[in-house]
C-alpha positions in Angstrom: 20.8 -14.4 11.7 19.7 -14.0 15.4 16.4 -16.1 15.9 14.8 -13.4 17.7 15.4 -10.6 14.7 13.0 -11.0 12.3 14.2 -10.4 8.7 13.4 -6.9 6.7 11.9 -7.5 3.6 12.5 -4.7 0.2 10.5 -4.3 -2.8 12.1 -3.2 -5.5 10.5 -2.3 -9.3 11.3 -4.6 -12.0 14.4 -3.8 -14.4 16.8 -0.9 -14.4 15.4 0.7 -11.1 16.1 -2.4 -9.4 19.8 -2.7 -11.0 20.4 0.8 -10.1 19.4 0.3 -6.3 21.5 -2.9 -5.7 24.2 -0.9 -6.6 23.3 2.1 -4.5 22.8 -0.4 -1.9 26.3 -2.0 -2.5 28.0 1.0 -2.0 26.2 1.0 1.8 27.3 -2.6 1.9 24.1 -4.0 1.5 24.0 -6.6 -0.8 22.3 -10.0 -1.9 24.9 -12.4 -3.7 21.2 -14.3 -4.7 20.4 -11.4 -6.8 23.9 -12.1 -9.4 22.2 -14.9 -10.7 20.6 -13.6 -13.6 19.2 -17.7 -14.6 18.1 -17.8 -10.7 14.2 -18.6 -10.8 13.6 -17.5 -7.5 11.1 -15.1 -6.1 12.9 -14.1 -2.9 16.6 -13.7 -2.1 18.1 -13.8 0.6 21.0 -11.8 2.6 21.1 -14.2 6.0 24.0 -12.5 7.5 22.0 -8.7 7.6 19.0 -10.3 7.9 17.5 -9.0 4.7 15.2 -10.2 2.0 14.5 -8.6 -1.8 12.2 -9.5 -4.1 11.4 -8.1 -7.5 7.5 -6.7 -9.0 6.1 -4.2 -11.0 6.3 -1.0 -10.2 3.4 -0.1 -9.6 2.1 -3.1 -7.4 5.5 -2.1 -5.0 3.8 1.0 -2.8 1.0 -1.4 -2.6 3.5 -4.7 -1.5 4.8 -1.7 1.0 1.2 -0.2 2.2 0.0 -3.8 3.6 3.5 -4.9 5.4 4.7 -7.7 2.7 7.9 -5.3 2.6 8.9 -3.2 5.3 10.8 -1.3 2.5 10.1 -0.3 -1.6 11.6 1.8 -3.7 9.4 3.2 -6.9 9.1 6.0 -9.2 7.4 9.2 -7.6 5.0 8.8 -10.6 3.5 5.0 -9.2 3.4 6.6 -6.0 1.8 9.8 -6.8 -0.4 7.8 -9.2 -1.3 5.4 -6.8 -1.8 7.0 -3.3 -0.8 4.9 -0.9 -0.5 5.0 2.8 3.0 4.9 2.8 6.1 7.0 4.6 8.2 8.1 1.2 11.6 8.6 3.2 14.1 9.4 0.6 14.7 10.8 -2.8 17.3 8.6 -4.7 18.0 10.6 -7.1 17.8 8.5 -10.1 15.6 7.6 -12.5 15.0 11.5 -12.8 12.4 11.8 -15.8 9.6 14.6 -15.8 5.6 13.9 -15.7 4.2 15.6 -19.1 1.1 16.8 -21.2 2.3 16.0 -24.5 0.6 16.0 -27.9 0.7 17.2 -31.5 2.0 21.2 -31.3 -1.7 22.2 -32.4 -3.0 20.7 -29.3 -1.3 23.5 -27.9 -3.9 25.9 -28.1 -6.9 23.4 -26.4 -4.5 23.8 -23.7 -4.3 27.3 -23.5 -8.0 28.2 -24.5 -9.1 25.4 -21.5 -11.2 23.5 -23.9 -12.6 20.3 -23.2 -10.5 17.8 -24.5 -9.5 13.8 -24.6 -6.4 13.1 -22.2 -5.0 9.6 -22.5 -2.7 8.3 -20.0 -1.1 5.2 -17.9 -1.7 7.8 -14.5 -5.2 8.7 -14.7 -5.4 9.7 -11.3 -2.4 12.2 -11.8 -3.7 13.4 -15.3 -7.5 14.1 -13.1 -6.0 16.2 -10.1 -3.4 17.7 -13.2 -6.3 19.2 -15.1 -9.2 19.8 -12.7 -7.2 20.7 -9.5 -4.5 22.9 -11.0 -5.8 24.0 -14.6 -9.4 23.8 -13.5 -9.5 22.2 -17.3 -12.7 20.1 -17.9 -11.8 16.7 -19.8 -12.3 13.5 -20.5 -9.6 10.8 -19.2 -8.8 7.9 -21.2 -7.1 5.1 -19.1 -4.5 3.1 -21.1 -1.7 0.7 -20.7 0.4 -0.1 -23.3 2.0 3.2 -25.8 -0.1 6.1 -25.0 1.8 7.4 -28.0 -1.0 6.0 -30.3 -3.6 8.0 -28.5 -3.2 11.4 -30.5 -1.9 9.4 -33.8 -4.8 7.2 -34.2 -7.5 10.2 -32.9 -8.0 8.6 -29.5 -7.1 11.8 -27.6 -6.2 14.8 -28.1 -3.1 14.9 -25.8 -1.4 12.6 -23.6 0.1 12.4 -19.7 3.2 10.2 -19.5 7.1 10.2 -18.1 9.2 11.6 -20.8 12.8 11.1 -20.4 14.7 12.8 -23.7 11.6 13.0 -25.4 13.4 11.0 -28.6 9.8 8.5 -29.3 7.8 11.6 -28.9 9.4 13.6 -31.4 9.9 10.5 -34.0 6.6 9.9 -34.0 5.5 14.2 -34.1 4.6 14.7 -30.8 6.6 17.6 -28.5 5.9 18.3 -24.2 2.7 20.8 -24.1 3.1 21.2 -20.2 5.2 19.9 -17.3 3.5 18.6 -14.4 6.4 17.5 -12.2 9.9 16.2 -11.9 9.9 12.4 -11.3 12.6 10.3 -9.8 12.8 7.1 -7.6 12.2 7.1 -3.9 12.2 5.1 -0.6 9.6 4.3 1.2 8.9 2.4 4.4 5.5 0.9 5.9 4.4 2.5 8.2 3.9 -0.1 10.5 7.5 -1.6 10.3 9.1 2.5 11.6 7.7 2.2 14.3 8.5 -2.1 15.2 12.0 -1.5 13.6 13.1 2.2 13.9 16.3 1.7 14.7 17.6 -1.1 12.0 15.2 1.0 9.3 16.8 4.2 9.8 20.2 2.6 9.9 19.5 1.7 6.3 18.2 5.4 5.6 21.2 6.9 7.4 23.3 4.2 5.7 22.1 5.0 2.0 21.6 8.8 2.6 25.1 9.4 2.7 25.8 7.5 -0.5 23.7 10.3 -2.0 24.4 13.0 0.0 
């Protein structure tokens, strides 16, 4: 790598989301040979040649790893970035990951939903479930935050609904619970700090230009 070219650093989400970007990034021909070596303990790989480095976190601490220059590049779920608000540029939709944000409950809970009652909403995306129900359904109720199976909420008389990603909907139904409401499509995205456009335009929206017409 040149001295004077400083490297560009990605984020990427723990687990499939990162397995599914390396290979959208492959088929761009970028790539980090460090990143096959699933017994590799590192934290940071390396790609020397393009002058790249990835590391893995959750993903919800990436727009955040992205918002304060760490990484010049992320990619994360629309839901962690709508959740968590960042000050971010979100530059492409990848296109995978697709899922949809829901209200979901027993069917019953149906009808506190249409009547506007007040009611117990537990959910991993409190901040989304808040603008959800007082900015669009002008609904009054109480948010729970959790973070493990928000599934238990409504089972165990916690809440009376839940807001989570719901993919087929399979753990919802087996344990009698069905999507109330849709509140948006969900899928994972690209985004850049803000910062890092403008120092590195041209290499960054090499990359974009690079990956967009893998999807494209």
């Amino acid at each position: 790598m040149n001295e004077e070219r400083r490297y560009l650093t990605f984020a990427l989400g723990k687990g499939r989301l990162a397995q599914q970007t390396m290979e959208l990034l492959a088929g761009a021909g970028i790539t980090c040979e460090e990143m096959k070596d699933r017994h590799s303990r590192k934290l940071i790989f390396v790609n020397e040649a393009l002058g790249l480095k990835f590391f893995l976190s959750k993903n919800p601490d990436v727009p955040t790893y992205v918002e304060y220059g760490a990484a010049d590049i992320g990619v994360v779920g629309s839901d962690v970035l709508r959740e968590e608000n960042k000050r971010v540029y979100e530059v492409l939709d990848l296109g995978f990951g697709r899922c949809r944000m829901c209200v979901c409950g027993p069917a019953e809970a149906g009808e506190l939903l249409r009547h506007h009652e007040r009611i117990r909403v537990a959910s991993k995306y409190p901040n989304t479930a808040k603008d959800y129900f007082f900015n669009k359904k002008h609904q009054t109720v109480d948010i729970i935050k959790l973070n493990g199976s928000v599934e238990l909420g409504p089972i165990v008389q916690l809440s009376d609904v839940i807001v989570d990603i719901v993919e087929t909907g399979s753990t919802l139904r087996e344990n009698g619970l069905e999507v109330l409401e849709e509140i948006c499509p969900v899928s994972a995205r690209m985004i850049v700090n803000r910062v890092s456009m403008q120092m590195e335009a041209e290499r960054i929206r090499k990359i974009i230009t690079m990956v967009r017409e893998r999807i494209s």
